[in-house]
NUMIVO-902705 format. One record per atom (N, C-alpha, C): residue in three letters; x, y, z. Coordinates in steps of 0.001 Angstrom, whole numbers, plus 524288, in hexadecimal, padded with zeros to 5 digits. Layout:
BEGIN
ALAXYZ/...
***
This chain:
BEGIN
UNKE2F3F116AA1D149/UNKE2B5011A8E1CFD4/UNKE25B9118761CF74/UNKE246C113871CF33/UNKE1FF91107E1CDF9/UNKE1C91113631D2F3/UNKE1DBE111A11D730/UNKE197F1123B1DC9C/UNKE1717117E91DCE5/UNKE1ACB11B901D906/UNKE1797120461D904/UNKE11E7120BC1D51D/UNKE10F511AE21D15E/UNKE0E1B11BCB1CF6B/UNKE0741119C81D2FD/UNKE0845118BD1D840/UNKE0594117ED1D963/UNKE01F211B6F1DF89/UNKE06F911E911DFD3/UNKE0782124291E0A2/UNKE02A3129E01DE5B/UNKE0374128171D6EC/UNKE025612AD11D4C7/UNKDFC8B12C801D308/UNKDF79512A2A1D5F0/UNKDF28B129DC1D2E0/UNKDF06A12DF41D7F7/UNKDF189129A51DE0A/UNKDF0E812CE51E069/UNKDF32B133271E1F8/UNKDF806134BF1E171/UNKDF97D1370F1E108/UNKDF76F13B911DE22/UNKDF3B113BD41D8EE/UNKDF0EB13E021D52C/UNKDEE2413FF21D6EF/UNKDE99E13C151DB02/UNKDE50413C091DCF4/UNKDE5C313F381E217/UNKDE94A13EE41E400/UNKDE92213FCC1E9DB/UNKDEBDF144871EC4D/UNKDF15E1453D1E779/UNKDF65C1492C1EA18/UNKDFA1B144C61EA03/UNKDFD9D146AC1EA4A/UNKE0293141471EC6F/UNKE0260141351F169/UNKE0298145FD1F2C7/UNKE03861481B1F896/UNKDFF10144AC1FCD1/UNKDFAF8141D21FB0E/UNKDF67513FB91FE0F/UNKDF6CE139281FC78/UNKDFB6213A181F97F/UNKDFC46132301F720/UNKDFDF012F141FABD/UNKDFAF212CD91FDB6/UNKDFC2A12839202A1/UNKDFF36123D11FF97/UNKE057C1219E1FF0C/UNKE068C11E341FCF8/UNKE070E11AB11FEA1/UNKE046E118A6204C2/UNKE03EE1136F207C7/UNKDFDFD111B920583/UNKDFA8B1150E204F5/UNKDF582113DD202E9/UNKDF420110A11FC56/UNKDF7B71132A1FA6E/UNKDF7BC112B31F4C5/UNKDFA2110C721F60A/UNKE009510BC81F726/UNKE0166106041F91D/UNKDFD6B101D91FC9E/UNKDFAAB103CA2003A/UNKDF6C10FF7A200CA/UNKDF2690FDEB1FCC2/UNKDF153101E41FA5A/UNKDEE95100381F3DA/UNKDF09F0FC6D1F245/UNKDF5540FE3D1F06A/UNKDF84B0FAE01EDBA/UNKDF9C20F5441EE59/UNKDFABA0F5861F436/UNKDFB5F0EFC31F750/UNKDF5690ED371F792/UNKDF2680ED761F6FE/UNKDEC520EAAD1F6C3/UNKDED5E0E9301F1AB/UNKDEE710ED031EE09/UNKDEF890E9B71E874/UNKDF3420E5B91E87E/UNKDF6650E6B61EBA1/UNKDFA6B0E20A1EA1D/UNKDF8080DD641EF2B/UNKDF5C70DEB41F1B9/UNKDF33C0D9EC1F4B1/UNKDF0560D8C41F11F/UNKDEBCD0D8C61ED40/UNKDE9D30D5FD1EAC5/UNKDEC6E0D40E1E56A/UNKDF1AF0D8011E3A6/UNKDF5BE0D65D1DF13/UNKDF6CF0CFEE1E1F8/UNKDF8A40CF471E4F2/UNKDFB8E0CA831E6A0/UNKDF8CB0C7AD1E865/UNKDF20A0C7F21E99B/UNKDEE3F0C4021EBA9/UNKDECCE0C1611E4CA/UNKDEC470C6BD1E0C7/UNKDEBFE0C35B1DD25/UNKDF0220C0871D980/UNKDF57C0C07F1D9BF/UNKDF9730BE761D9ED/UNKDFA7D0B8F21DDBB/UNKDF8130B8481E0CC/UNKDF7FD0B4C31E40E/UNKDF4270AF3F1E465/UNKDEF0E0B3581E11E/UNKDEAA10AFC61E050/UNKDEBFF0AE371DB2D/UNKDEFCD0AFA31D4A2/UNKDEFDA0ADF41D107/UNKDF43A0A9F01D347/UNKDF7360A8F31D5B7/UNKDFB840A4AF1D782/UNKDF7350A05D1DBD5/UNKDF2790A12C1DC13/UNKDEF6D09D8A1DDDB/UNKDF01609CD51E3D1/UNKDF1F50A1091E5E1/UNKDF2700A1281EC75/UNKDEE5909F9D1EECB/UNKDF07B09B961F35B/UNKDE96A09B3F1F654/UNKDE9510A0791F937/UNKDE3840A1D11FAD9/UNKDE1F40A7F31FCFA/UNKDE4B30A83D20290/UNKDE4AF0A1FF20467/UNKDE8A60A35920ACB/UNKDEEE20A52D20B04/UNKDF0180A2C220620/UNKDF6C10A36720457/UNKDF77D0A8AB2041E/UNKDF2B50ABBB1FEF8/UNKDF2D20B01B1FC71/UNKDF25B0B4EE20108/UNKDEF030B38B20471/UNKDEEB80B5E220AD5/UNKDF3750B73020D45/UNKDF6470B3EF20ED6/UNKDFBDA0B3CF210FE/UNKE003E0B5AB20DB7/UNKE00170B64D208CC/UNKE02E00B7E220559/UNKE033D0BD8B205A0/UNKDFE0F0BE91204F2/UNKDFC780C43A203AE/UNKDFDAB0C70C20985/UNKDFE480C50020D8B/UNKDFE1A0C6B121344/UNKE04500C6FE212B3/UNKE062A0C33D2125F/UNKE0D180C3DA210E0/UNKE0EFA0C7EB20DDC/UNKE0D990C9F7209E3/UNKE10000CC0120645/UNKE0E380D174205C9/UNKE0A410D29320989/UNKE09C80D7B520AE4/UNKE0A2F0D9D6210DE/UNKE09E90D6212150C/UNKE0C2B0D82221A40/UNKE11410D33B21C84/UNKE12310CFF7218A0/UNKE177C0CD4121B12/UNKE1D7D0CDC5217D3/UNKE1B740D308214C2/UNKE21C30D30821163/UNKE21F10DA0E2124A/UNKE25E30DBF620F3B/UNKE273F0E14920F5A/UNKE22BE0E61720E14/UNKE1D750E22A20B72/UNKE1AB70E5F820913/UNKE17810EB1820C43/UNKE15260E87D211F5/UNKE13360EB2C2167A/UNKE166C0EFEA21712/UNKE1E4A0ED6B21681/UNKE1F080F10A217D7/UNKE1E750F74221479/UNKE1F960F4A02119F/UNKE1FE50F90A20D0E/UNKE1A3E0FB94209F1/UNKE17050F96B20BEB/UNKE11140FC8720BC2/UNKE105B100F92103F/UNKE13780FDDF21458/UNKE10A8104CA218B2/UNKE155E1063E21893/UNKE19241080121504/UNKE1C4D10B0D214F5/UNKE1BC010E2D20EE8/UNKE173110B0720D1C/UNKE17C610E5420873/UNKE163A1137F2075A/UNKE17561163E209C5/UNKE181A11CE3209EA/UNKE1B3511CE62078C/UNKE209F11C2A2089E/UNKE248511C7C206A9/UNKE267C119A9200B3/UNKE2A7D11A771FF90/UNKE2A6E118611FA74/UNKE2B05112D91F9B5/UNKE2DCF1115F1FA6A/UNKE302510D621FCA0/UNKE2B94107D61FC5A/UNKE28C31095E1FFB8/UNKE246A1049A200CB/UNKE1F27106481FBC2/UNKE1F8210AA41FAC8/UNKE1BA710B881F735/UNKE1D4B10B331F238/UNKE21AC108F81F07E/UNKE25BF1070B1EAF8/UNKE2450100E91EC36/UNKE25840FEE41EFD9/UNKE24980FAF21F012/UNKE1F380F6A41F13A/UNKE1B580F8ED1F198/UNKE16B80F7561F30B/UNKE154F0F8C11EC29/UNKE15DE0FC171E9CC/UNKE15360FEC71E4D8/UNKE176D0F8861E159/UNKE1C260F7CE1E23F/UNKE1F770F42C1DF39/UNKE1C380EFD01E177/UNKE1B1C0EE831E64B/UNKE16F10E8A51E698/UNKE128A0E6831E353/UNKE107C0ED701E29B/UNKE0BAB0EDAC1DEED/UNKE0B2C0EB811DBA0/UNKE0F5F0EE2E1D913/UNKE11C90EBF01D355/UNKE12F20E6CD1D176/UNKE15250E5951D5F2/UNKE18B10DEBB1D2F9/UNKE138C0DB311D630/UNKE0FAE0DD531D73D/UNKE0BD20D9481D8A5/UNKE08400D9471D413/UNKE074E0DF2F1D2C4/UNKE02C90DE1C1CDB9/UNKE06D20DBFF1C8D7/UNKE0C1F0DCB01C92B/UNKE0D970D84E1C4CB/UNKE0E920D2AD1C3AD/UNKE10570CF561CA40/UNKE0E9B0CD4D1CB12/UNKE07C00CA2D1C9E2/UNKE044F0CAF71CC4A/UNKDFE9F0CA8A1CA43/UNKDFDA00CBC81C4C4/UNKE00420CECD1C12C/UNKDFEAA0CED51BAE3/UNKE01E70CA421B997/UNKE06D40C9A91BA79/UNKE09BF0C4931B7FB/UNKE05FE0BE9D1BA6F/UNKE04CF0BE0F1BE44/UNKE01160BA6E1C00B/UNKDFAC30BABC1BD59/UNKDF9F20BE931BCA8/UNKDF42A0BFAE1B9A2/UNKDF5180C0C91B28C/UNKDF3AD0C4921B168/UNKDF2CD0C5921ABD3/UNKDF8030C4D41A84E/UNKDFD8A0C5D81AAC9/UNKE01DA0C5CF1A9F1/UNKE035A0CA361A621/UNKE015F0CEBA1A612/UNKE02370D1BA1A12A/UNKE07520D32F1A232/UNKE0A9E0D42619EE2/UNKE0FDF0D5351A097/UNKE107A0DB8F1A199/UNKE0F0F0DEC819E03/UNKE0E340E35619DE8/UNKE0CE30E5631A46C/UNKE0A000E2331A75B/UNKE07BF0E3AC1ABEB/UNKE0BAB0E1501AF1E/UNKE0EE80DD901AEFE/UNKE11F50DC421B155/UNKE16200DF251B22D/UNKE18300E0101AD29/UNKE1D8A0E2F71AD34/UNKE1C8C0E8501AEFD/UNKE167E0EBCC1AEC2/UNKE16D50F0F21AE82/UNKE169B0EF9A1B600/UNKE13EC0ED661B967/UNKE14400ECED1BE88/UNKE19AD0E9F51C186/UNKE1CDF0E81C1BE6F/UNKE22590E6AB1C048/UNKE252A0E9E71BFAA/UNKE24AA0EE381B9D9/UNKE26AA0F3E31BA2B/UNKE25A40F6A11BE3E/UNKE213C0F9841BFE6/UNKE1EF70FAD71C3C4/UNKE21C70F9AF1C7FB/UNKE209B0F56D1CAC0/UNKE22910F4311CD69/UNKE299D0F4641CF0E/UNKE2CD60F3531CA85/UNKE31A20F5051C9C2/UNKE32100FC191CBF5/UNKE2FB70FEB01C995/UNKE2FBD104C71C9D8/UNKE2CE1105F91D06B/UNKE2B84101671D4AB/UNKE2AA3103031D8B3/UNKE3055100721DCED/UNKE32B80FCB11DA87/UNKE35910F93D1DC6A/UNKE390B0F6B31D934/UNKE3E720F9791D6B8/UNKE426B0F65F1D412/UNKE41650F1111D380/UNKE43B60EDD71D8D7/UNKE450D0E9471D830/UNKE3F830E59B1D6C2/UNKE3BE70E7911D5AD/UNKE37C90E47D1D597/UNKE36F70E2EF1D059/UNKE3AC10E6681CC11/UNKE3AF10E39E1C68C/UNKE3CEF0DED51C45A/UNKE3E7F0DC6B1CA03/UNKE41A10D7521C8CA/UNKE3CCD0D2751C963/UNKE37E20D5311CAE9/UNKE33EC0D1291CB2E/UNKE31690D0F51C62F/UNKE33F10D36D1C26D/UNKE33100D0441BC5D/UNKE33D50CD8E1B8D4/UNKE38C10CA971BDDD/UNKE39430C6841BB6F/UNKE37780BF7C1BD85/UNKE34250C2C71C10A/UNKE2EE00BCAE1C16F/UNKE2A3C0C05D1BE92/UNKE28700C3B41BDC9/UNKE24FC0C5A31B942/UNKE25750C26A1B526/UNKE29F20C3CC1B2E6/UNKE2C150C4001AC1D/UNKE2BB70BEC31AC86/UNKE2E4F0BC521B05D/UNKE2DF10B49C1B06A/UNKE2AC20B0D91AF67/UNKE26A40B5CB1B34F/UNKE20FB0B23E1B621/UNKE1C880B2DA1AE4A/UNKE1EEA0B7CD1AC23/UNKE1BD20B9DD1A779/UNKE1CD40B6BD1A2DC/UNKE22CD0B6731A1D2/UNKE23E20B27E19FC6/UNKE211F0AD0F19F4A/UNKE22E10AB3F1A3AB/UNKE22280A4CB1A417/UNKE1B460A3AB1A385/UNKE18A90A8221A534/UNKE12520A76C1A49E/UNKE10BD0A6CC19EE0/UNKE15DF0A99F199F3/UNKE14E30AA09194C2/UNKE16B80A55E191E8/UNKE1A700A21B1948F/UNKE1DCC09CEF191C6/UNKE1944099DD191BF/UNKE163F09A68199B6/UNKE121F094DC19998/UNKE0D66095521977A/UNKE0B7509A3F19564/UNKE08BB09A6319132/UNKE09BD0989218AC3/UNKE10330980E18995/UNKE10960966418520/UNKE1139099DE18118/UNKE0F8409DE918216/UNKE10270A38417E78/UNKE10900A8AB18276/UNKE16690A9AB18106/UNKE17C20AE24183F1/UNKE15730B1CD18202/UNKE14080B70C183FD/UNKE13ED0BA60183D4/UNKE17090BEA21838B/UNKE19950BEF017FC5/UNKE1F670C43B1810B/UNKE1BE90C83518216/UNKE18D40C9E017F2F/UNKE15E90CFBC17F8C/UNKE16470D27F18609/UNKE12F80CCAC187A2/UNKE12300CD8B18CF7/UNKE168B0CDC819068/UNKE1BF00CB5018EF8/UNKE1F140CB2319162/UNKE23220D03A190F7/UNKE239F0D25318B10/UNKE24940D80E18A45/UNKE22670DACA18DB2/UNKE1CC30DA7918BF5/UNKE1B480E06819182/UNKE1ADA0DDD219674/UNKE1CC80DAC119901/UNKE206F0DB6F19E09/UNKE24060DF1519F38/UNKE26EF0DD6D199F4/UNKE2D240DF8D199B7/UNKE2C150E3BD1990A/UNKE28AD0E6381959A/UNKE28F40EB8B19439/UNKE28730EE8B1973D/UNKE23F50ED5719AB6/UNKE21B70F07B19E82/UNKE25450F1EF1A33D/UNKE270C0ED3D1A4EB/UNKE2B700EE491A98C/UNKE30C20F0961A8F5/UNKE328C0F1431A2AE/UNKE360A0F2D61A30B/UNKE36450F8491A167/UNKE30940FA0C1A00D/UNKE2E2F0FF1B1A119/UNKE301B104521A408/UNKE2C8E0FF381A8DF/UNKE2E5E102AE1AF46/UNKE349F1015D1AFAE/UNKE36130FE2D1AE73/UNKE3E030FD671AE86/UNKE3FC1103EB1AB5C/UNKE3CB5105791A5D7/UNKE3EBC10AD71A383/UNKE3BD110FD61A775/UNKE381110E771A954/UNKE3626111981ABFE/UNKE3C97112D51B047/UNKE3BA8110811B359/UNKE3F82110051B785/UNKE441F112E61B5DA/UNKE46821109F1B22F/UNKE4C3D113221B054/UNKE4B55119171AF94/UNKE4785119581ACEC/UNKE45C0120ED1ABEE/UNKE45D1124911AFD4/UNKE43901218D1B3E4/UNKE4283123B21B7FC/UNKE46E6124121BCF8/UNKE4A96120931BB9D/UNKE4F6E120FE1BE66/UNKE53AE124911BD1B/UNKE521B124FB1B705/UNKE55AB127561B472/UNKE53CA12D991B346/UNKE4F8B12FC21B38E/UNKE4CDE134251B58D/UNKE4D881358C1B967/UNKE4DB31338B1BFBC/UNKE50C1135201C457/UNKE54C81350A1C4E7/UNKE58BD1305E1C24E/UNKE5F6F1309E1C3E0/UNKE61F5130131BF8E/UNKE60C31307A1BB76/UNKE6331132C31B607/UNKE67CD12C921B5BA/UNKE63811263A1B7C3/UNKE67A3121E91B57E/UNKE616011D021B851/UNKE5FA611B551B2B3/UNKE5D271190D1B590/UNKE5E2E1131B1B7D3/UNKE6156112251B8FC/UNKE62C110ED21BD77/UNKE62B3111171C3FF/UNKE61F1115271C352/UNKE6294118B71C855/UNKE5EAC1179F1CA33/UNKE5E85114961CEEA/UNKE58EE1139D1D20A/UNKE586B1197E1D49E/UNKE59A611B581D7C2/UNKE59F611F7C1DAF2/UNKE5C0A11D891E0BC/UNKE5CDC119881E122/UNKE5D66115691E72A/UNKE62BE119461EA61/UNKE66D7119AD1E77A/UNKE69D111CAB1E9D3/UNKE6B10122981E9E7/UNKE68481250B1E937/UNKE655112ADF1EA1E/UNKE615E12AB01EE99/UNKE60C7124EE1F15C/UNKE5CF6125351F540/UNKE5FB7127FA1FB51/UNKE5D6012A1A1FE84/UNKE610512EB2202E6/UNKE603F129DF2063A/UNKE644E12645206AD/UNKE62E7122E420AF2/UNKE62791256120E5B/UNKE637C1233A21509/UNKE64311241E218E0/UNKE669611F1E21DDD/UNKE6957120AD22184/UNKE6B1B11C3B22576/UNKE6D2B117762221A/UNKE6CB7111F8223A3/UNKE6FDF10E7B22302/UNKE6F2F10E0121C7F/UNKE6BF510EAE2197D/UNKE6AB710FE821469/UNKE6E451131E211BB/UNKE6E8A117FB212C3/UNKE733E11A7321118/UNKE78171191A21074/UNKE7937118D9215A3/UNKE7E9E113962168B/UNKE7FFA110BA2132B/UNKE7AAB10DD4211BE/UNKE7C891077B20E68/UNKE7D9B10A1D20A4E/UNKE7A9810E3820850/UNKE79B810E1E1FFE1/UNKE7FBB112191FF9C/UNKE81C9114C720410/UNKE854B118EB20426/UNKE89171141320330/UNKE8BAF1101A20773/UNKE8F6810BDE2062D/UNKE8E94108E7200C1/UNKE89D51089A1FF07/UNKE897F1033A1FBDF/UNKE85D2103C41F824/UNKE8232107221F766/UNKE7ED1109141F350/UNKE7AEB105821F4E2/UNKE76CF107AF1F0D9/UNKE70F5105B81F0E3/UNKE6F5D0FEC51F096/UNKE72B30FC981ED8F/UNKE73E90F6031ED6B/UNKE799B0F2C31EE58/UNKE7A780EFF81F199/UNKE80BB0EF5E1F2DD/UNKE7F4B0EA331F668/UNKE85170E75C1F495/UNKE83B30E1C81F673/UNKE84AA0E0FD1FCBD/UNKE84EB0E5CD1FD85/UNKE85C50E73C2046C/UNKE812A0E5EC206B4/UNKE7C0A0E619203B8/UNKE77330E7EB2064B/UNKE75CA0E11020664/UNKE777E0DD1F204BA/UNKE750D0D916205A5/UNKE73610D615209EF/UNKE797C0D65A20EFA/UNKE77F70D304212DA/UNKE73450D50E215A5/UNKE738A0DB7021816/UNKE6E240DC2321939/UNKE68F20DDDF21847/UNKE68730DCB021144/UNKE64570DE1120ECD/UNKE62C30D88F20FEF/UNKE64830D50F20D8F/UNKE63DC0CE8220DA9/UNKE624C0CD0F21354/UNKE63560CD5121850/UNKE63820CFA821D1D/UNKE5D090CF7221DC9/UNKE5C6F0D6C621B91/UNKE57660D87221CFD/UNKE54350D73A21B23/UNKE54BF0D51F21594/UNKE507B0D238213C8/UNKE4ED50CE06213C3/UNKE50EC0C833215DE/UNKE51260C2D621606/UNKE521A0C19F21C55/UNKE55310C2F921F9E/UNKE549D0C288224B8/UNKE53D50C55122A39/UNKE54200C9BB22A59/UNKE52EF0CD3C22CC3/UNKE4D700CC4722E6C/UNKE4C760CD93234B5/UNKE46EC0CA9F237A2/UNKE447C0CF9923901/UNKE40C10CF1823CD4/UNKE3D910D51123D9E/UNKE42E90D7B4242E2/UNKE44D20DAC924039/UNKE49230DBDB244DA/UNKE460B0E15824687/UNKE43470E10624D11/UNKE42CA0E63924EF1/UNKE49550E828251DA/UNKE484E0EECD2535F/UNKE4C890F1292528B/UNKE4AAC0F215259EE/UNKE4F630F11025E3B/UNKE4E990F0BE26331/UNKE52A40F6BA26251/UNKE52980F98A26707/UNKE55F60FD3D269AA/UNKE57140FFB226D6E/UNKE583510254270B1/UNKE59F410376275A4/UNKE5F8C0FFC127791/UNKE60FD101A827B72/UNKE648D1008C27F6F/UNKE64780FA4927F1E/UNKE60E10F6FE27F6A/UNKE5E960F2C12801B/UNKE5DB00F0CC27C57/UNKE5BC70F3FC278DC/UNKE59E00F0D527289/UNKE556C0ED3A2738B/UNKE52C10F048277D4/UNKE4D2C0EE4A277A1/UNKE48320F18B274A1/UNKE497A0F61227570/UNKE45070F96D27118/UNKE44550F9A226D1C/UNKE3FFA0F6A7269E1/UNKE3EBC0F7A3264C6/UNKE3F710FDE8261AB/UNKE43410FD2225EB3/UNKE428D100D525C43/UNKE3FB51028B25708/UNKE3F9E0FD2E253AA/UNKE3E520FD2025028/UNKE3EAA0F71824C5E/UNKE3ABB0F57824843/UNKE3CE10F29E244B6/UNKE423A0F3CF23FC7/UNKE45550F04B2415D/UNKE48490F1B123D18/UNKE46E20F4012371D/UNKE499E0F83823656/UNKE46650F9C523085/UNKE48390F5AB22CB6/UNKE4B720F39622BB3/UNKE4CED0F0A322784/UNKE49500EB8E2266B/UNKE44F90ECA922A3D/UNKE40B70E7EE228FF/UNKE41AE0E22A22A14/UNKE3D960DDA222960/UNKE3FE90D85C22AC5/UNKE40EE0D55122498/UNKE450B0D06E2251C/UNKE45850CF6221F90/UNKE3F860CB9A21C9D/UNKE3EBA0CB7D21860/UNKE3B170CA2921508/UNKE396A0C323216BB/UNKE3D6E0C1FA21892/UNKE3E5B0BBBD21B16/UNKE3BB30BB182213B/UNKE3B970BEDA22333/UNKE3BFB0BF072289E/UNKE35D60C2292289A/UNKE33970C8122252E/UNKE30320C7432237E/UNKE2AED0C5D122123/UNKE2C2F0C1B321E10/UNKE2A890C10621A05/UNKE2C640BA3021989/UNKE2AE10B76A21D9D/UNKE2D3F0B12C21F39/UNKE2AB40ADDD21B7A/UNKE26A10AF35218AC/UNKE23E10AB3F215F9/UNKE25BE0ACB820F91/UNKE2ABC0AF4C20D9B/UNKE2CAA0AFE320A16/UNKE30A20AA6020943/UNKE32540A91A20DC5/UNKE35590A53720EE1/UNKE333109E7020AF8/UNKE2F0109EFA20C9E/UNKE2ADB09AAC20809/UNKE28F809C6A2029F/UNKE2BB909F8B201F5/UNKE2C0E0A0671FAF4/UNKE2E9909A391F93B/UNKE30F5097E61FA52/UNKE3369094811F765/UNKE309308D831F701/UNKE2B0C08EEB1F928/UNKE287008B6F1F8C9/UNKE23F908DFE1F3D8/UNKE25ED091F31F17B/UNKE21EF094511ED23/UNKE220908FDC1E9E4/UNKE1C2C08F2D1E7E3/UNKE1A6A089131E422/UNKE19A9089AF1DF1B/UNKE1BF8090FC1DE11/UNKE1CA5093541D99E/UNKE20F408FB91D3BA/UNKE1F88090531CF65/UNKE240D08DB21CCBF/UNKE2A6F091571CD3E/UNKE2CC908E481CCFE/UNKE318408ECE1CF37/UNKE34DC092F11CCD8/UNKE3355094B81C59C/UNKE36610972F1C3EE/UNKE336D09D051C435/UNKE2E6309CAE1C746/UNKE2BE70A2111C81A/UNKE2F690A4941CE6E/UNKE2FB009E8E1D264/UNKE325C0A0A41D58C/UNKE36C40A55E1D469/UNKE39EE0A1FC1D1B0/UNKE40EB0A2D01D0B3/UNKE41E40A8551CE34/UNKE3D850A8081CA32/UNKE3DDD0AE401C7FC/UNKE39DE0B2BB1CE6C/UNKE379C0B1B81CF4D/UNKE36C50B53F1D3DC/UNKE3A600B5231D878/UNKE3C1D0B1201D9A1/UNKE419C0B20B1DBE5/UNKE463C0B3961D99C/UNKE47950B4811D611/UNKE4C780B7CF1D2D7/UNKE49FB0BC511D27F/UNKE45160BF041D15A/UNKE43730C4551D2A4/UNKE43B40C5F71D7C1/UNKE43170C3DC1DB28/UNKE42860C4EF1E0BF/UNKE492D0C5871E1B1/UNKE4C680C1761E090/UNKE53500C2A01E1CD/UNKE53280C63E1DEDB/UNKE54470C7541DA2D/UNKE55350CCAA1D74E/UNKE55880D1F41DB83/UNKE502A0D22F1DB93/UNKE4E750D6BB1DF75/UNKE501A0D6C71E432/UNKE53040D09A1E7B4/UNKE54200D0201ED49/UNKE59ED0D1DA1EB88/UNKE5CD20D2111E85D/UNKE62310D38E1E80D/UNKE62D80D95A1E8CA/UNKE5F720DB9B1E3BC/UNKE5FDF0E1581E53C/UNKE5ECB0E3681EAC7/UNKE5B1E0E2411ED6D/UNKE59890E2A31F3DE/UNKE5E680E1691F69C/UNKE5E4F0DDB21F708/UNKE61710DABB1F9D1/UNKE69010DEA31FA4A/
***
């Protein structure tokens, strides 16, 4: 429900009916190009690194795609949810207020489930900034908690206002169609069926175009299922030369598996 709040000003101003929601997302994406230039410059990036970074992470990963598709919901939930875990991101690196943290990891949660599992390099990163000061801060560390688990009661209300159980995402009330249908009809919405070629499409899978005719010489098309994040996205591969301390790694990699299981 979050991405409708950004929906909502123009919408006031304008009609709904005249609300361009690819426009509103390129707003949004300039903010998060400068969210992550200044995220980049408090980690002391040189400006050539910060260049190539910023070129990566907005036309060499999924995000391109999902900006010119954001008409739809789909890419405009998720460009919405980028927003979010970047300006919380940049407050935990800057002022650290927790309150602002937790209320934009909420946020962000309410554009994109699985993205609440990135609070636990938040909560880590918030923590450990309060030990090496010597005097924690609970206050600050409460309204983290408070705030995010806010939008967590938010959520349940609101699940439980449409499907009368709030655990009820709505995921299987969705009208699939074609090989989609198929799967959730055999095996439902999560099933350990879906691994070999989720794992597949996301880690090895190359740019496969789609040939056809008699011959299987005519382009017909790029495969829709996209290329994997590896194949992609090749300079993800040198994450493991990060010169980051090691236990910031480990907790951002256990948030990142968390979230690759449910996918996956």
């Amino acid at each position: 429900p979050f991405p409708a709040i950004f929906l909502l000003i123009p919408a006031i101003l304008v009609g709904i009916n005249k609300v361009n929601p690819v426009f509103i997302c390129v707003l949004l994406t300039i903010l998060n190009f400068f969210s992550m230039k200044k995220i980049l410059d408090s980690l002391a990036v040189s400006k050539k690194l910060t260049l190539w970074i910023l070129l990566a992470f907005f036309f060499g990963t999924g995000y391109w795609y999902v900006l010119i598709t954001s008409l739809l919901v789909y890419g405009f939930a998720h460009i919405s949810c980028v927003t979010m875990l970047l300006l919380a991101i940049r407050e935990a690196f800057g002022k650290r207020r927790g309150w602002i943290i937790g209320f934009c990891l909420g946020a962000a949660f309410l554009s994109r489930q699985m993205s609440v599992f990135t609070g636990l390099f938040l909560l880590y990163f918030l923590v450990d900034h309060e030990i090496q000061k010597n005097k924690i801060n609970y206050t600050n560390i409460l309204l983290f908690a408070g705030s995010a688990l806010l939008f967590l009661g938010i959520y349940f209300w609101y699940n439980y206002e449409r499907f009368g159980n709030i655990l009820q995402t709505g995921y299987e009330y969705i009208a699939y169609i074609g090989h989609m249908k198929a799967r959730v009809e055999s095996y439902g919405v999560f099933n350990i069926q879906y691994l070999p070629f989720n794992f597949y499409t996301m880690f090895i899978k190359g740019h496969n175009i789609v040939f056809e005719g008699s011959t299987l010489m005519n382009i017909k098309s790029i495969d829709l299922f996209g290329t994997s994040i590896i194949t992609a996205s090749p300079y993800l591969v040198f994450v493991y030369k990060c010169k980051w301390r090691k236990d910031y790694i480990y907790t951002i990699g256990a948030a990142i598996s968390i979230i690759l299981v449910g996918l996956l």
